[in-house]
C-alpha positions in Angstrom: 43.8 -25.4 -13.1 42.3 -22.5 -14.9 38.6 -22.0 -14.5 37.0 -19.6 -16.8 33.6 -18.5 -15.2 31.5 -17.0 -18.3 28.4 -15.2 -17.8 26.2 -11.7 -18.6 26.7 -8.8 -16.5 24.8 -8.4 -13.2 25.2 -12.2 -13.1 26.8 -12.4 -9.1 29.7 -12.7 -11.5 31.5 -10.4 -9.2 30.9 -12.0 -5.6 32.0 -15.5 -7.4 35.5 -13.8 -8.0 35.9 -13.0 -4.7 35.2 -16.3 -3.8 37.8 -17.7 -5.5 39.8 -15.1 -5.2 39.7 -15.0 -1.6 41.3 -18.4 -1.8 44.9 -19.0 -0.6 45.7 -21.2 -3.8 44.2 -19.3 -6.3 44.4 -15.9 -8.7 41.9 -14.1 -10.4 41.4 -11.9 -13.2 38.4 -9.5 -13.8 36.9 -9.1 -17.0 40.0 -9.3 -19.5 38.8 -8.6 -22.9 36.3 -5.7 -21.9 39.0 -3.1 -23.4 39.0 -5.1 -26.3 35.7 -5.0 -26.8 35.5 -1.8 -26.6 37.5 -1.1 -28.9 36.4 -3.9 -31.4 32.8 -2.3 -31.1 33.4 1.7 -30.2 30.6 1.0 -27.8 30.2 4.3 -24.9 30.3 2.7 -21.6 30.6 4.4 -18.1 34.6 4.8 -17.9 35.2 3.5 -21.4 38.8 5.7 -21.1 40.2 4.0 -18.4 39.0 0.5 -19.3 40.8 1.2 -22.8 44.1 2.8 -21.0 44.2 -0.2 -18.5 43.8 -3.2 -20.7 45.6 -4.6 -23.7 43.0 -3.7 -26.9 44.2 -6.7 -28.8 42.4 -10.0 -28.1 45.7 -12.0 -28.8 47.5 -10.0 -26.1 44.7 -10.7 -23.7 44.5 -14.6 -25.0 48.4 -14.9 -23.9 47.9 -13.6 -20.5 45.1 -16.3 -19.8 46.9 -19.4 -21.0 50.5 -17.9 -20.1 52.1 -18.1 -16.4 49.4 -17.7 -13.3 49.6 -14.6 -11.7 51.9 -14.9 -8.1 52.4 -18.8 -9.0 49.3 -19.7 -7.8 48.4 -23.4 -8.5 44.7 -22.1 -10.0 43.8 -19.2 -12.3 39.8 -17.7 -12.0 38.6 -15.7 -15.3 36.0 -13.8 -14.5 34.9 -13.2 -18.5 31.9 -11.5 -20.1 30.2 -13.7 -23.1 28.9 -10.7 -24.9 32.7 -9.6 -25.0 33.3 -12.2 -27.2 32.6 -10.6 -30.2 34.4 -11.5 -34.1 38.0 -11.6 -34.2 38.4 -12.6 -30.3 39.8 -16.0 -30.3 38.3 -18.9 -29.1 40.6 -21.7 -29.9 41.8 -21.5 -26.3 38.6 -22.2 -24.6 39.1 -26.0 -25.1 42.3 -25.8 -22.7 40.7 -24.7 -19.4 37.8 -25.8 -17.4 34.5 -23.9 -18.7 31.8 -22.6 -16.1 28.4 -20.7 -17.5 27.3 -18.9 -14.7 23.6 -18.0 -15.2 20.7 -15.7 -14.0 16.9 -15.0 -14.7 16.6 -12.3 -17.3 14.0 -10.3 -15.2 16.6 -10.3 -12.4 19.8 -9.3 -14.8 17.4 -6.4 -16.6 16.5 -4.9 -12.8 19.6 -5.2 -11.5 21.6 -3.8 -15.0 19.1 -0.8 -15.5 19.7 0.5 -12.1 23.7 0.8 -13.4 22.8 1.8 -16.9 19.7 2.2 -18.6 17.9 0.2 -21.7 19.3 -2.9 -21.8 19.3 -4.3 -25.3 19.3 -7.8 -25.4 23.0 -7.7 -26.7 24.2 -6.2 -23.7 23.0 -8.8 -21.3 24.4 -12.0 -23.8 21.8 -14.2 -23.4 22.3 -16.0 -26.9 26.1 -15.3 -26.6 26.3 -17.6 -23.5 24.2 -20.0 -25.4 26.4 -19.9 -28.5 29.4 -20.4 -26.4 28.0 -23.2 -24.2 27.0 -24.9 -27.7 30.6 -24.7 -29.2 32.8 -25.8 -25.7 30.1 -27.2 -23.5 31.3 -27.2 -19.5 29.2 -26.9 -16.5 26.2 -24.5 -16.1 25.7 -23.0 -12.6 23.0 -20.7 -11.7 23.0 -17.6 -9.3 19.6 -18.5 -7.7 21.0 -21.7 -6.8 24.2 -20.1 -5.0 22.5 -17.8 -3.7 20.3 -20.4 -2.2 22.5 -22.6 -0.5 26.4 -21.1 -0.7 28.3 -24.1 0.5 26.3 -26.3 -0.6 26.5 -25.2 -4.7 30.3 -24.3 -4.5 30.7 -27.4 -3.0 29.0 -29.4 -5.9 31.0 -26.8 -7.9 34.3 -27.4 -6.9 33.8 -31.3 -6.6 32.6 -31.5 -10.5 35.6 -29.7 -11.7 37.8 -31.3 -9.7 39.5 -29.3 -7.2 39.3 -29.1 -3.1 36.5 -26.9 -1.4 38.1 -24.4 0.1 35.6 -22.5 3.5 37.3 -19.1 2.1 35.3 -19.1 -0.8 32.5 -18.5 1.5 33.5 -15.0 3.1 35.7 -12.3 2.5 36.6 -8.8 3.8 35.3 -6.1 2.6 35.7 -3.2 0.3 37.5 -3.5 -2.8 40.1 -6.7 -3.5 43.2 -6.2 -6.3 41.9 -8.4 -9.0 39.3 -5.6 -9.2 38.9 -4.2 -12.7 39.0 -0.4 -13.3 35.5 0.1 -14.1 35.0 -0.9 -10.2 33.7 2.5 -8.6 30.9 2.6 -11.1 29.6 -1.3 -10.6 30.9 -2.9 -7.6 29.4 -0.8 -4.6 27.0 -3.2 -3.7 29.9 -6.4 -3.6 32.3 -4.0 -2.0 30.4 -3.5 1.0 29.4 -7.6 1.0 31.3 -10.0 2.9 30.0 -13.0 1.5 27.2 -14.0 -0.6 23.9 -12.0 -0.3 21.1 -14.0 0.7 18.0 -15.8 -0.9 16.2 -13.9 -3.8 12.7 -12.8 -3.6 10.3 -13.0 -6.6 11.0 -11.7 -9.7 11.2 -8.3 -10.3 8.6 -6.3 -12.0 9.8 -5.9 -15.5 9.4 -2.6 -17.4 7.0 -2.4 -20.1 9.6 -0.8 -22.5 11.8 -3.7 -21.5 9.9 -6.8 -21.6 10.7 -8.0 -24.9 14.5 -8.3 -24.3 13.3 -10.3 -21.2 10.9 -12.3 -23.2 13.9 -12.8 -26.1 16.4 -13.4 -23.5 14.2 -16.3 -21.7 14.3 -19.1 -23.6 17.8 -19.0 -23.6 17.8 -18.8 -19.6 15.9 -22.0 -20.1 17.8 -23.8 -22.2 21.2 -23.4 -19.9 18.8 -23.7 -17.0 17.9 -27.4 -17.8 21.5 -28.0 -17.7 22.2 -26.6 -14.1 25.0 -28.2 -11.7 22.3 -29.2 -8.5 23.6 -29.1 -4.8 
């Protein structure tokens, strides 16, 4: 089975990973298009040299590692893939061959936790609308981080059940520090996940939003809503 897990950055994107990762039966890949995105876009991120030195820069490339042979012959491939990565000229035609997850957050919860990594947000980088345009052309299951977050077992359960495959207790724990399906760009992003061993606990309120930020919040909530209504339930 290949499971691609779609979502916006700061999305628990990475803790869900390591959940599958973490599983005897399964391989995982972080992130695969990123260095062609960067390239397609010439877009300055924190360690854009390495990303583009340690990926392939041509979509197709990346496309034929996804639907190609799983990684150590596992019997289940996890892609951990961006939406906003998706930009012209990536293929899509392959998305109707695996099973599609849209993993979703609040925006005021994806704007505090991406400004503390890199600051002013624009509602492109947190792909709101490209998650929505992706869910609209492949459709799939919608899961949202609140709800993991929540109750752990209890989601990936439900998770796991409505894509067919067994629950596995590894996905709820994991060593920690850093794992090998770990993209480059780790250092800079993963410090928090690194020192996790499983999922972090229940959210508190919403975050405060910056003035100077609260229309990409306010563009990138109905959106939220919209997948929301949709979400996988325990």
């Amino acid at each position: 089975m290949r499971i691609a897990m779609w979502s916006g950055p700061r999305n628990l994107s990475t803790a869900m990973m390591y959940a599958f990762d973490n599983r005897a039966d399964c391989a995982a890949i972080d992130e695969p298009f990123y260095a062609a995105y960067l390239a397609a876009t010439g877009l300055d991120h924190p360690m854009r040299e390495e990303i583009l030195a340690a990926q392939p820069t041509d979509p197709n490339e990346v496309v034929s590692a996804l639907t190609g042979s799983v990684p150590g012959g596992k019997a289940h491939f996890y892609q951990k893939l961006m939406c906003h990565h998706m930009v012209p000229g990536v293929p899509r035609g392959w998305m109707t061959d695996v099973v599609n997850v849209f993993l979703i957050r609040h925006p005021a919860r994806v704007i505090a936790s991406y400004g503390a990594k890199r600051e002013n947000p624009s509602l492109d980088d947190i792909a709101f609308w490209q998650q929505a345009e992706l869910y609209d052309q492949v459709g799939g299951i919608v899961i949202d981080s609140h709800d993991i977050r929540d109750d752990p077992e209890g989601m990936l359960r439900a998770l796991c059940a409505e894509i067919g495959l067994d629950f596995d207790p590894a996905m709820l724990n994991w060593p920690a520090g850093g794992r090998g399906c770990d993209g480059v760009w780790a250092p800079h992003w993963y410090n928090a996940v690194w020192k996790s061993t499983g999922f972090a606990g229940r959210e508190g309120p919403l975050p405060e939003i910056p003035a100077d930020l609260r229309a990409v919040s306010d563009a990138a909530l109905p959106y939220y809503e919209r997948m929301a209504a949709k979400a996988l339930r325990s």
